[in-house]
LODOZA-343879 format. One record per residue (C-alpha): residue number from 0; residue in three letters; x, y, z. Coordinates in Angstrom, 1 decimal. Last residue first. Example, Ala and Ser with C-alpha at 12.3 -4.5 7.8 and 13.67 -1.06 7.14 Angstrom:
! residues 2
+-----+------+--------+--------+--------+
!  nr ! rest !      X !      Y !      Z !
+-----+------+--------+--------+--------+
!   1 !  SER !   13.7 !   -1.1 !    7.1 !
!   0 !  ALA !   12.3 !   -4.5 !    7.8 !
+-----+------+--------+--------+--------+
//
This chain:
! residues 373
+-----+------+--------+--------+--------+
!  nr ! rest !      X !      Y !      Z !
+-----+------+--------+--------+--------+
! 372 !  UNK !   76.5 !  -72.4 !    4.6 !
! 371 !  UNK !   73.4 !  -70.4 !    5.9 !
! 370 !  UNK !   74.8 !  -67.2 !    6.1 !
! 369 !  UNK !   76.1 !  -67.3 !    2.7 !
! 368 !  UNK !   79.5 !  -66.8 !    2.0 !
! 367 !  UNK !   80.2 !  -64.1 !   -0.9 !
! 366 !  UNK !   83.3 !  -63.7 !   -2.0 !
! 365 !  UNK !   83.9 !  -66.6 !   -4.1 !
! 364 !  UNK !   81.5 !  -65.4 !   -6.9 !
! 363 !  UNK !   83.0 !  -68.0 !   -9.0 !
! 362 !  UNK !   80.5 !  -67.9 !  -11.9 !
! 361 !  UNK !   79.7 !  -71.5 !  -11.5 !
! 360 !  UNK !   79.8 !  -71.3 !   -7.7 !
! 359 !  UNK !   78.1 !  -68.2 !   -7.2 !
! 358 !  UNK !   75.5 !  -69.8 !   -9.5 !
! 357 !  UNK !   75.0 !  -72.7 !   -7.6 !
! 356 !  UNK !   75.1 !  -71.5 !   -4.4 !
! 355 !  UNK !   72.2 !  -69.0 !   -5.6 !
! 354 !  UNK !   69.9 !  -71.9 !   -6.6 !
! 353 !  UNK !   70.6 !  -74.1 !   -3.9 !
! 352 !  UNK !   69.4 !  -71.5 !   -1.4 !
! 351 !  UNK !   66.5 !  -71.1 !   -4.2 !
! 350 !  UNK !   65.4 !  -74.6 !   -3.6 !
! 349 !  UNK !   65.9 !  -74.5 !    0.6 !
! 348 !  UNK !   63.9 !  -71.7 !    1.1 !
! 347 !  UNK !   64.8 !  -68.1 !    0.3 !
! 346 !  UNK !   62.6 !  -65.4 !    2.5 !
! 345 !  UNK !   64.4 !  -61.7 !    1.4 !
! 344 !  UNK !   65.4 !  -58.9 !    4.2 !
! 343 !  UNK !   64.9 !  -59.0 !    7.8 !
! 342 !  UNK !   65.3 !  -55.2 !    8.6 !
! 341 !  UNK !   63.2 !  -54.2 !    6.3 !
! 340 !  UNK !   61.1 !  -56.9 !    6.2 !
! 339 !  UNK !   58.4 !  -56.0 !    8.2 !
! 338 !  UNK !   58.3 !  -52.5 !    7.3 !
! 337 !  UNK !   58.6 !  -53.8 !    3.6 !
! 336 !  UNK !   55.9 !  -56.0 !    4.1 !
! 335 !  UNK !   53.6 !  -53.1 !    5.2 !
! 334 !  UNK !   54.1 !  -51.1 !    2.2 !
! 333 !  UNK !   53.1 !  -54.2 !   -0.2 !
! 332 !  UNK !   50.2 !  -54.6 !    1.9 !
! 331 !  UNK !   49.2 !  -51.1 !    1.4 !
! 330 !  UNK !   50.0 !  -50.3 !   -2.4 !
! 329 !  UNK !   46.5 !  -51.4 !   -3.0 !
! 328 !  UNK !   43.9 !  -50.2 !   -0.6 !
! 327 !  UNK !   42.9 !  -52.3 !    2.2 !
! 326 !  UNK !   40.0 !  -53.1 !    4.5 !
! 325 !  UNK !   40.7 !  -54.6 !    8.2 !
! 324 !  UNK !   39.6 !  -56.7 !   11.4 !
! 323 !  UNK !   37.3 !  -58.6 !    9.3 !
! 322 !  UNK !   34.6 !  -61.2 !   11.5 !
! 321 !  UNK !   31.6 !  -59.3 !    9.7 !
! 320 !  UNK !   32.5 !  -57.7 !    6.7 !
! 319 !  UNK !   33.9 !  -54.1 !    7.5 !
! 318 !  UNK !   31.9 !  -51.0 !    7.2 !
! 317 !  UNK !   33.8 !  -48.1 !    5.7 !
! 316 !  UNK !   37.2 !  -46.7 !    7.3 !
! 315 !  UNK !   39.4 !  -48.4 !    4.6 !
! 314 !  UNK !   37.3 !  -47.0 !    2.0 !
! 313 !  UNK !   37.5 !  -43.6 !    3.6 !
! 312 !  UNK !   41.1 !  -43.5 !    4.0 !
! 311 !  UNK !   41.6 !  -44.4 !    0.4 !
! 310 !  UNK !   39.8 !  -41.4 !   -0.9 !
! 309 !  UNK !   41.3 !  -39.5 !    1.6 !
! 308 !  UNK !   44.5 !  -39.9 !    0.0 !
! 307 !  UNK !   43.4 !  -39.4 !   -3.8 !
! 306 !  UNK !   42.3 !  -35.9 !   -2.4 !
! 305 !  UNK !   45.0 !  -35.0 !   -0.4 !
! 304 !  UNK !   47.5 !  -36.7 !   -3.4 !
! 303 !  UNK !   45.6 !  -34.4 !   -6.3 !
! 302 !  UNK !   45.9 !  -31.2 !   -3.7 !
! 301 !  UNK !   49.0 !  -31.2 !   -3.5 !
! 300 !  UNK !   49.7 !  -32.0 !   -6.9 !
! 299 !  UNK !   48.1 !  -29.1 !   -7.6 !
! 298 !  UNK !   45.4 !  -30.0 !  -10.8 !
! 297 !  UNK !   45.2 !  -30.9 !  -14.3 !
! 296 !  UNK !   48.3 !  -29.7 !  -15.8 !
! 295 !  UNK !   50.2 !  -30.2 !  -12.4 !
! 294 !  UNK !   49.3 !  -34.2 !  -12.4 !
! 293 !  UNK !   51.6 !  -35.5 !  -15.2 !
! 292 !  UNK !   51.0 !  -38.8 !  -16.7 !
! 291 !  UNK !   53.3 !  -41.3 !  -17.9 !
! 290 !  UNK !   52.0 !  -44.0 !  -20.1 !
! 289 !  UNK !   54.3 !  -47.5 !  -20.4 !
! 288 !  UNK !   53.1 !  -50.2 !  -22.9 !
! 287 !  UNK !   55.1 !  -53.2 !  -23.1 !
! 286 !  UNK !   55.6 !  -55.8 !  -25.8 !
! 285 !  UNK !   57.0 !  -59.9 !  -25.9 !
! 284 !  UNK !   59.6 !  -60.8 !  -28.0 !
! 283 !  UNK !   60.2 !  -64.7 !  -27.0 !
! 282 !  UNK !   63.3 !  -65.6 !  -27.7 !
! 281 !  UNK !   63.1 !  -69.4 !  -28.9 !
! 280 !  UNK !   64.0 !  -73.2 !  -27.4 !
! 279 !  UNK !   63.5 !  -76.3 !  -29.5 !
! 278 !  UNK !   60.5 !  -77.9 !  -30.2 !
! 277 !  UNK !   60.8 !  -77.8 !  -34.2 !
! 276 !  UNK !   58.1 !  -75.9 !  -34.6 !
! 275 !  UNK !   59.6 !  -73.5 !  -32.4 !
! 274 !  UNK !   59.2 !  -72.6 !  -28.6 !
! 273 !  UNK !   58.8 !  -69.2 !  -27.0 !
! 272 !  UNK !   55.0 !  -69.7 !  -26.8 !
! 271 !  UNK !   54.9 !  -65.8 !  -27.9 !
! 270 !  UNK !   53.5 !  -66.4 !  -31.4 !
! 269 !  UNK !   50.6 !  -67.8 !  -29.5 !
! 268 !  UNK !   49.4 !  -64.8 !  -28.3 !
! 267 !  UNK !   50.5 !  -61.6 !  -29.8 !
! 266 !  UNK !   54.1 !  -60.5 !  -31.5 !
! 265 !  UNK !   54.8 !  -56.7 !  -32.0 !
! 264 !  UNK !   53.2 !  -54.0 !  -34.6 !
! 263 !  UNK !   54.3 !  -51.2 !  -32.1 !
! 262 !  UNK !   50.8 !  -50.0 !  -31.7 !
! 261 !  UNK !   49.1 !  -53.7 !  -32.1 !
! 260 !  UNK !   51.1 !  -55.9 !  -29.6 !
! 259 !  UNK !   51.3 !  -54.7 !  -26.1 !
! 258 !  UNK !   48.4 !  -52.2 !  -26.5 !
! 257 !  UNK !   46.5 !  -55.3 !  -28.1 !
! 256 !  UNK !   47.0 !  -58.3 !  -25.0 !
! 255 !  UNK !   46.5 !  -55.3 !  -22.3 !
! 254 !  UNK !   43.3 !  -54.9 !  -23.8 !
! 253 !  UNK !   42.3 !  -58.6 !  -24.4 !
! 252 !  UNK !   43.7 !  -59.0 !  -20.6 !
! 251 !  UNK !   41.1 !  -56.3 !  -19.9 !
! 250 !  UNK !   38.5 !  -58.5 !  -21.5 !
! 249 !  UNK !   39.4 !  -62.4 !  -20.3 !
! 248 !  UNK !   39.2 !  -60.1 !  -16.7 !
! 247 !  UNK !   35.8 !  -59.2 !  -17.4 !
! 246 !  UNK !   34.5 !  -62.3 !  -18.9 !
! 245 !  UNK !   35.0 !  -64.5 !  -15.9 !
! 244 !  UNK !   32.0 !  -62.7 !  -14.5 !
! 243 !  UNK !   31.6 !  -64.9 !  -11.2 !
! 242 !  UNK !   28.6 !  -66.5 !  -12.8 !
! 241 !  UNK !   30.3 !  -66.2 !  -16.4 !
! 240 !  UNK !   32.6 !  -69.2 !  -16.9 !
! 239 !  UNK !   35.9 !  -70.0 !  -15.0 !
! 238 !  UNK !   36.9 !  -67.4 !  -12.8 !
! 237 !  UNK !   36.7 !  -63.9 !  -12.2 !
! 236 !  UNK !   39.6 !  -62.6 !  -13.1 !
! 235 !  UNK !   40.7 !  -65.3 !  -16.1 !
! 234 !  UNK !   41.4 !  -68.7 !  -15.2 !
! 233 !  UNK !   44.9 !  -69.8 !  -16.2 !
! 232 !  UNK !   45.3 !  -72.9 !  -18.7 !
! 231 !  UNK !   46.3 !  -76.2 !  -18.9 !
! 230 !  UNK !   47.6 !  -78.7 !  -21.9 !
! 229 !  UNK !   49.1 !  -76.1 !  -23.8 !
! 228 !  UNK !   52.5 !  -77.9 !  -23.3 !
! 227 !  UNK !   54.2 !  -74.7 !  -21.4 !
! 226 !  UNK !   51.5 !  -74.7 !  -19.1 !
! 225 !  UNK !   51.1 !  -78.5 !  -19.0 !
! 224 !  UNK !   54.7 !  -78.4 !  -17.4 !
! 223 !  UNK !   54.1 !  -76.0 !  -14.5 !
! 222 !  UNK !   50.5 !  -77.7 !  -14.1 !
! 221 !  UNK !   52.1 !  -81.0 !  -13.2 !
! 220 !  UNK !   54.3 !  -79.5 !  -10.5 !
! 219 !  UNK !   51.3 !  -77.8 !   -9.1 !
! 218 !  UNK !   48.6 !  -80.6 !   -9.2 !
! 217 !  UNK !   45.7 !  -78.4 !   -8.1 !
! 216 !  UNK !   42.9 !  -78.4 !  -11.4 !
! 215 !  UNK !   39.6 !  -77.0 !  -12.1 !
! 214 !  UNK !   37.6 !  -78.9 !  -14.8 !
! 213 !  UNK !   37.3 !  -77.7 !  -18.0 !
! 212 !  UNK !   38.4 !  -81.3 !  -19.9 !
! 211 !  UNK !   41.4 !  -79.6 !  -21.3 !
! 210 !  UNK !   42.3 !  -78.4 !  -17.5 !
! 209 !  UNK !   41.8 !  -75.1 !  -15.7 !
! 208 !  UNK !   43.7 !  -73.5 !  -13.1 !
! 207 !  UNK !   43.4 !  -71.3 !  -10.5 !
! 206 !  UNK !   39.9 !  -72.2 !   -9.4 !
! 205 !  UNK !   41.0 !  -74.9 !   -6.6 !
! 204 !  UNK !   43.8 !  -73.7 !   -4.8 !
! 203 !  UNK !   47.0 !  -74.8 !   -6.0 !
! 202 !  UNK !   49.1 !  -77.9 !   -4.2 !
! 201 !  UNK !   51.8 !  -77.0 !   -2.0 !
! 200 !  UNK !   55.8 !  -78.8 !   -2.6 !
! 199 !  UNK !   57.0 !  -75.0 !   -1.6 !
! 198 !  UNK !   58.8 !  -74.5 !   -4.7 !
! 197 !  UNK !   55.9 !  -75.4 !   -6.7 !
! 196 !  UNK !   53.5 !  -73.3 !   -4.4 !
! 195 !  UNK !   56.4 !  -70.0 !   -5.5 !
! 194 !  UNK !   56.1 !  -71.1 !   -9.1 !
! 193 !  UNK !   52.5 !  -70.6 !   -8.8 !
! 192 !  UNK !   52.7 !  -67.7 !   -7.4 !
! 191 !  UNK !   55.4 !  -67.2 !  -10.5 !
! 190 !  UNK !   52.8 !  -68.5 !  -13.3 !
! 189 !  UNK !   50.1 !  -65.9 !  -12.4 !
! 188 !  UNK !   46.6 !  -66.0 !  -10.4 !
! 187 !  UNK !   43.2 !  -65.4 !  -10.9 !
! 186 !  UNK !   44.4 !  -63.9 !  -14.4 !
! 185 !  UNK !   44.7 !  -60.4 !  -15.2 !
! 184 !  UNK !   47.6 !  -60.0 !  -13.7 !
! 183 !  UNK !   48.2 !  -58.0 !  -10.8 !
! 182 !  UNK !   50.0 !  -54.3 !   -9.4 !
! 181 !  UNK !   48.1 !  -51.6 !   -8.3 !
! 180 !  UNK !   49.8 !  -48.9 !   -7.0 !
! 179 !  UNK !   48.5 !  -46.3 !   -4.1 !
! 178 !  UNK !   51.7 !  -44.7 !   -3.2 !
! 177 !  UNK !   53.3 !  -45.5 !    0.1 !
! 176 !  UNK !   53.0 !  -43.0 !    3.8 !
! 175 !  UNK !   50.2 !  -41.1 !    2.5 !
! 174 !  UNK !   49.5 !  -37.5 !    0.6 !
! 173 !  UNK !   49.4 !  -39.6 !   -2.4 !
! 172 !  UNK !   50.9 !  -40.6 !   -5.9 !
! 171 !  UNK !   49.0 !  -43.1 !   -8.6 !
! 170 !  UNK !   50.8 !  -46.2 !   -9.8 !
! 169 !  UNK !   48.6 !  -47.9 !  -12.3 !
! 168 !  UNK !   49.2 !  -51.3 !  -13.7 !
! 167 !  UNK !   47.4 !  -53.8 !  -16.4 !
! 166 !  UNK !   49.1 !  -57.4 !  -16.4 !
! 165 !  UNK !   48.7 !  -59.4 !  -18.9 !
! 164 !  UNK !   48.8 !  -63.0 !  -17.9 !
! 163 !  UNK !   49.1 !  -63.5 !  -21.0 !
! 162 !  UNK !   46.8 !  -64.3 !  -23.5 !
! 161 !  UNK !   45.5 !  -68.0 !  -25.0 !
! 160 !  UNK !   45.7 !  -70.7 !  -22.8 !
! 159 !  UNK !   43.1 !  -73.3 !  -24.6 !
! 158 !  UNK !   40.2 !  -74.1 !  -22.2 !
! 157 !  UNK !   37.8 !  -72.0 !  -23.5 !
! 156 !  UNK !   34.1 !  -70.4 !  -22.2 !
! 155 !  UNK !   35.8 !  -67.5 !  -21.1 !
! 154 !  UNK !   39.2 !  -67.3 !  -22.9 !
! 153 !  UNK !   41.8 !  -69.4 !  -21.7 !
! 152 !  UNK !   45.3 !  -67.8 !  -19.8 !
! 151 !  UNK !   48.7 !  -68.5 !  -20.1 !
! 150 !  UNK !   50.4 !  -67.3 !  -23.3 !
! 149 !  UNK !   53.5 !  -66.1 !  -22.8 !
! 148 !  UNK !   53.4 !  -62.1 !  -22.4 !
! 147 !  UNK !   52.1 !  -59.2 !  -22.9 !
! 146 !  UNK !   52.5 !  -56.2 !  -21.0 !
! 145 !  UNK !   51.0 !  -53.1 !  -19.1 !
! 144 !  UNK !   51.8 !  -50.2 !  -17.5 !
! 143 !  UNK !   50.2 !  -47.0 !  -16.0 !
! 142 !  UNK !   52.2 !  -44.1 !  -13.7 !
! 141 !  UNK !   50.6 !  -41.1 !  -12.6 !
! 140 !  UNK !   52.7 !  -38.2 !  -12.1 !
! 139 !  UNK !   54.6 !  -36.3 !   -9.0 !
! 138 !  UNK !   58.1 !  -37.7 !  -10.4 !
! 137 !  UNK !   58.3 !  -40.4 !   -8.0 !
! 136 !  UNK !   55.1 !  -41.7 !   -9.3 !
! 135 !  UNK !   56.5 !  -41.6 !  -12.8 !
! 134 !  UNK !   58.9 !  -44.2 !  -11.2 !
! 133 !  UNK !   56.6 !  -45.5 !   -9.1 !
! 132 !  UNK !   54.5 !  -46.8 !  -12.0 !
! 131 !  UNK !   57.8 !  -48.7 !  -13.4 !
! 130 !  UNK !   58.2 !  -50.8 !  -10.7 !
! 129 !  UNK !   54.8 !  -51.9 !  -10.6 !
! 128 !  UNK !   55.2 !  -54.1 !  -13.4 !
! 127 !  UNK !   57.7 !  -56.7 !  -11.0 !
! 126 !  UNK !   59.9 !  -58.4 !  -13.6 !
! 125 !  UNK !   60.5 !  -57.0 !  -17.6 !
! 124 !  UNK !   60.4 !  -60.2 !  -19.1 !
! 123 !  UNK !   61.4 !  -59.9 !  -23.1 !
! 122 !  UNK !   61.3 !  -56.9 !  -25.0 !
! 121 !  UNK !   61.0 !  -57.4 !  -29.1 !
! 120 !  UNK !   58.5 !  -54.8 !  -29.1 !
! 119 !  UNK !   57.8 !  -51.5 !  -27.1 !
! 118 !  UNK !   55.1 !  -48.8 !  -26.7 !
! 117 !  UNK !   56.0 !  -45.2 !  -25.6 !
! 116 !  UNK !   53.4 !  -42.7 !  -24.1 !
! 115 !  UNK !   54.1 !  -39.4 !  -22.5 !
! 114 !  UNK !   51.7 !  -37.0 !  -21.0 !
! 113 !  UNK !   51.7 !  -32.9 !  -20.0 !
! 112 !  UNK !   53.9 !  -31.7 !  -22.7 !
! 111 !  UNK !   57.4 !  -31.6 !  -21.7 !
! 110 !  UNK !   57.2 !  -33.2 !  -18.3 !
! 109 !  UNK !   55.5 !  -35.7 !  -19.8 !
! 108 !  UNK !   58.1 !  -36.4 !  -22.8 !
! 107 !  UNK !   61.0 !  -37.0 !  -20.1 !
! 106 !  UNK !   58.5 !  -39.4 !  -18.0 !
! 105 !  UNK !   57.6 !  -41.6 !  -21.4 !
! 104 !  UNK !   61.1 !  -41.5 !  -21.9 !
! 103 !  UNK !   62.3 !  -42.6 !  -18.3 !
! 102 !  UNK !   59.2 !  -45.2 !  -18.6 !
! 101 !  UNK !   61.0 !  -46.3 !  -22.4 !
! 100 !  UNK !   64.1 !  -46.6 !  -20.2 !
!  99 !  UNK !   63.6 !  -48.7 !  -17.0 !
!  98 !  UNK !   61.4 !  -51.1 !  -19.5 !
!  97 !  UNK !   64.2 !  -51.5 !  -21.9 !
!  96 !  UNK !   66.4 !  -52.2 !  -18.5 !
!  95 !  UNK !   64.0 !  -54.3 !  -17.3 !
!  94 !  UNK !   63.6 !  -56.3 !  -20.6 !
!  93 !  UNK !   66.9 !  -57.0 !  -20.8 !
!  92 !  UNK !   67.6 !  -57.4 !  -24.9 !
!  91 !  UNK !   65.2 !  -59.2 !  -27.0 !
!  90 !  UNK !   65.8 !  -56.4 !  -29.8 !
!  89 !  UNK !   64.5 !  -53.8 !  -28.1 !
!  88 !  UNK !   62.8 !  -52.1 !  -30.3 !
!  87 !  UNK !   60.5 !  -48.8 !  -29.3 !
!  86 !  UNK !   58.1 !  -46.9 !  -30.1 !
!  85 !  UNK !   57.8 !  -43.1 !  -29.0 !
!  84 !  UNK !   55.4 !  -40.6 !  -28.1 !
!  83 !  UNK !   54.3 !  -37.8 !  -27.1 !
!  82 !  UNK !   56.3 !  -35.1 !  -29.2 !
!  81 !  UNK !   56.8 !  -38.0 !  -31.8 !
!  80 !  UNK !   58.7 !  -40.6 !  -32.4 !
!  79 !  UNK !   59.3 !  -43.9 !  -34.7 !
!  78 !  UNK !   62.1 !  -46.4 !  -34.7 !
!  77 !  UNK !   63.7 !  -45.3 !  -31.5 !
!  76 !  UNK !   66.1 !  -48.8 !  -30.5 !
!  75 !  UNK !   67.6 !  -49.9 !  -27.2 !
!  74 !  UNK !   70.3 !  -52.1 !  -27.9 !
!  73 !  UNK !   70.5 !  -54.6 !  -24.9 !
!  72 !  UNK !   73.6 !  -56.7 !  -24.0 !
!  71 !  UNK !   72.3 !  -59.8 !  -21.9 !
!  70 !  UNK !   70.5 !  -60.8 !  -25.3 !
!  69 !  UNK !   67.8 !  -63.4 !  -24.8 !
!  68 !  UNK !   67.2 !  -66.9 !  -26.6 !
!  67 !  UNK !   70.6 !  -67.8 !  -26.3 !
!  66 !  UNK !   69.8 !  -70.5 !  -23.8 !
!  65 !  UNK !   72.4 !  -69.3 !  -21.3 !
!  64 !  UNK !   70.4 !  -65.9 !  -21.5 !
!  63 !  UNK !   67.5 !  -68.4 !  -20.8 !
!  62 !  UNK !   68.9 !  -69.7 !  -18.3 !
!  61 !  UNK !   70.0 !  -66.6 !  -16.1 !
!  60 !  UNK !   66.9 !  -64.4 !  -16.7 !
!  59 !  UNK !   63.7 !  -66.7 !  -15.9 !
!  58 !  UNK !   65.0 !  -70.1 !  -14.1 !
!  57 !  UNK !   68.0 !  -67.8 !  -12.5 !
!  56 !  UNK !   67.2 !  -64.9 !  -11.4 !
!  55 !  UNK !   63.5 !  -65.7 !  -11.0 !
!  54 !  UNK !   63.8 !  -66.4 !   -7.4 !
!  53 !  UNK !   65.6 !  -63.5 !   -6.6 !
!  52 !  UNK !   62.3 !  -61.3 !   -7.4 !
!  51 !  UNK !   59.2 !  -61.9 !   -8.9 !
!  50 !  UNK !   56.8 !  -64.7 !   -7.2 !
!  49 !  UNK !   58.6 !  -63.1 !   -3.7 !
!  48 !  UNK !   56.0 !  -60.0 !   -4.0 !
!  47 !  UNK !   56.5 !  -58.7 !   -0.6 !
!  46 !  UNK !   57.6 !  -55.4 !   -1.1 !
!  45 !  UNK !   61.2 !  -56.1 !   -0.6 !
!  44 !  UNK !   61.2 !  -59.2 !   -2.6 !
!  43 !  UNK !   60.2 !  -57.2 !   -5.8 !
!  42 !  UNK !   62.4 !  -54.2 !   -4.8 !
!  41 !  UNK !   65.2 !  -56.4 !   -4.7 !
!  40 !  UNK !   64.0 !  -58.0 !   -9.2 !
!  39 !  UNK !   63.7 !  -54.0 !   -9.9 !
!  38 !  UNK !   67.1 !  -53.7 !   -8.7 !
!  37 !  UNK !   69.0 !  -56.2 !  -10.0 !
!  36 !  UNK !   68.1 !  -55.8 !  -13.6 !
!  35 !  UNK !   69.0 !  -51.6 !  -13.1 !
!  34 !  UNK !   72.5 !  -52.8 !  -11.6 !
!  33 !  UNK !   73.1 !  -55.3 !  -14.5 !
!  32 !  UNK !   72.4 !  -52.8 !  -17.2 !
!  31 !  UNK !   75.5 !  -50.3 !  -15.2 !
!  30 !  UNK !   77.3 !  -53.3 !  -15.3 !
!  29 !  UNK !   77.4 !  -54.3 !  -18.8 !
!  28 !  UNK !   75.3 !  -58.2 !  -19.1 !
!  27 !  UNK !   77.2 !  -61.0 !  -20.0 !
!  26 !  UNK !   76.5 !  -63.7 !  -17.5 !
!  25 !  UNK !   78.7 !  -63.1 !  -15.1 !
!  24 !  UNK !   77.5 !  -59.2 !  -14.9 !
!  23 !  UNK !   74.4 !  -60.4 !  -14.5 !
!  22 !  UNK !   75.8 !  -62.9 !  -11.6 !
!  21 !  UNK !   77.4 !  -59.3 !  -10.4 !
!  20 !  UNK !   74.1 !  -57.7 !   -9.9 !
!  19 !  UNK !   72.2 !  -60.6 !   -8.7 !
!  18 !  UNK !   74.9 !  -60.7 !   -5.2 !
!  17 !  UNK !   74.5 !  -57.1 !   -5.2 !
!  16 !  UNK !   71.2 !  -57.2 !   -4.5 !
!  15 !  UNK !   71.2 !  -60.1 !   -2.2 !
!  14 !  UNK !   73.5 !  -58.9 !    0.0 !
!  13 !  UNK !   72.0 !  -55.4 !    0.1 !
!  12 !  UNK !   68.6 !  -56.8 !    0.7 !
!  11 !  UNK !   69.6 !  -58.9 !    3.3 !
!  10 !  UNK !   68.6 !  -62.9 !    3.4 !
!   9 !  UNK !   66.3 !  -64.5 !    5.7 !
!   8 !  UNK !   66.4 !  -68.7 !    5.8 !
!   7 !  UNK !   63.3 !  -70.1 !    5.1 !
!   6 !  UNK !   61.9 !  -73.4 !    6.8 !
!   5 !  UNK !   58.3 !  -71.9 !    6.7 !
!   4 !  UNK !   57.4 !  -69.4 !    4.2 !
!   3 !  UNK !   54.8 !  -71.3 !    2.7 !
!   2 !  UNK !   53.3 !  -72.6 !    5.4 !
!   1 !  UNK !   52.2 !  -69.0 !    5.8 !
!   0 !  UNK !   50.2 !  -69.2 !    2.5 !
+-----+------+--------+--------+--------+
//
């Protein structure tokens, strides 16, 4: 992976945020919608996890706005409530500003009575999923989300991509330094790592990837397109077949595949292919889940994050493989690339660099010069 970042140009985070703010704002979306879009895509890059931050801004969020298959102004719809819950519309708008919301409302009911729930249709890409954990983690409560989305992986034993990559997140607060969140799909990999191969010319490793003849496959470029064709699919966690229990990760995606969809009556699998019989371009509504949890019912909070802490610090202590310097807990990594970036900022190579000159020169964001112009 560190050939990956060679030949990259560092961009600050405050540059860079803003910069994405006002190209939403370009594009139609209200400004205080455009600040929440820009920073859940910041805090992506900040913690490491370039497959979901300024370099979706414009294949993911710009175009297809552009498309008309997604609304930069979002109307953020109750149709049913209760105490504990809610569901929500949200009528293809921004999904991170849907998303920001129904996890403010699932917080909100939490505090109230101990858990919130609220399920969502009609969203459309919300970015990084642990953004929304750490806001009930900021609030001294467990976090969990999950989403649809389109369909990328094969069941066990298939080739056809099914599910999303359907991711299934927990953000859970401690005494340490950084949360512990857990934040992946429930494939081997997802389409933006292996956007960020594509932009870096690399081939896949093998095992990502499977083709219609159920062989692995590494042609990046190639798989991009056959994606979208149906003509590849991901590997569920696990990996192809059984021997590496393949099965277990085709499961949870099931899971995150029927929260997403069933309680808010949404769209599922195929229906989310985002194109129409007619090949042309279509929103794609795809469903959230968001489930805030409040500690203090159960426990001190206190004592919760002492506990959940040394939990961690006794795995990393346990006996390491030989030749391992180190054992990890999630949220660790991700906490340790935002010390080292901190004070570097983003990694853009040269196809984003085009990317954002591009769209500060069609929106005629003349006032920012880029340090490597």
């Amino acid at each position: 992976m560190n050939e990956i970042y060679k030949d990259v140009v560092w961009v600050d985070f405050d540059t860079l945020e803003a910069f994405m703010k006002d190209v939403f704002v370009g594009i139609g979306v209200p400004e205080e919608d455009a600040k929440i879009c820009a920073n859940v895509l910041i805090t992506s890059d900040k913690r490491g996890i370039d497959s979901h931050g300024v370099g979706r801004l414009k294949p993911i969020y710009v175009d297809r706005i552009r498309a008309g298959i997604q609304n930069p102004i979002t109307e953020f719809e109750i149709v049913r409530e209760s105490a504990t819950t809610a569901v929500i519309d949200g009528h293809n708008g921004m999904g991170h500003v849907i998303a920001f919301k129904s996890m403010k409302l699932a917080i909100e009911k939490a505090k109230r009575y101990g858990m919130g729930m609220v399920a969502v249709r009609n969203s459309t890409h919300y970015g990084i999923a642990g953004y929304y954990p750490i806001m009930a983690v900021e609030n001294g409560m467990i976090g969990i989300t999950g989403t649809n989305a389109r369909p990328s992986i094969a069941p066990t034993f298939g080739v056809e991509n099914m599910l999303g990559t359907n991711p299934l997140t927990f953000g859970i607060p401690t005494d340490e330094k950084f949360p512990f969140v857990l934040d992946c799909a429930t494939s081997v990999a997802q389409r933006g790592k292996i956007e960020v191969y594509a932009r870096a010319g690399k081939e896949l490793p093998e095992g990502w990837v499977i083709g219609l003849d159920g062989r692995p496959r590494t042609d990046t470029q190639q798989i991009l397109i056959d994606l979208t064709k149906g003509e590849a699919a991901l590997t569920p966690l696990g990996g192809i077949g059984e021997e590496t229990a393949g099965y277990k990760g085709y499961g949870y995606a099931t899971v995150v595949e029927i929260l997403s969809a069933a309680l808010q009556t949404g769209s599922y699998l195929k229906m989310l292919t985002g194109i129409a019989d007619n090949n042309e371009k279509k929103p794609i509504p795809i469903g959230h889940f968001f489930i805030a949890i409040d500690i203090e019912p159960f426990t001190q909070l206190d004592d919760f994050k002492k506990l959940a802490g040394d939990i961690l610090r006794e795995l990393r202590k346990s006996r390491k493989a030989p030749g391992q310097e180190r054992i990890y807990t999630a949220g660790e990594k991700e906490y340790e690339a935002w010390q080292f970036r901190k004070n570097r900022g983003a990694p853009l190579n040269e196809v984003l660099r085009k990317q954002l000159v591009q769209l500060r020169d069609e929106l005629r964001l003349h006032r920012y010069k880029f340090s490597w112009e």
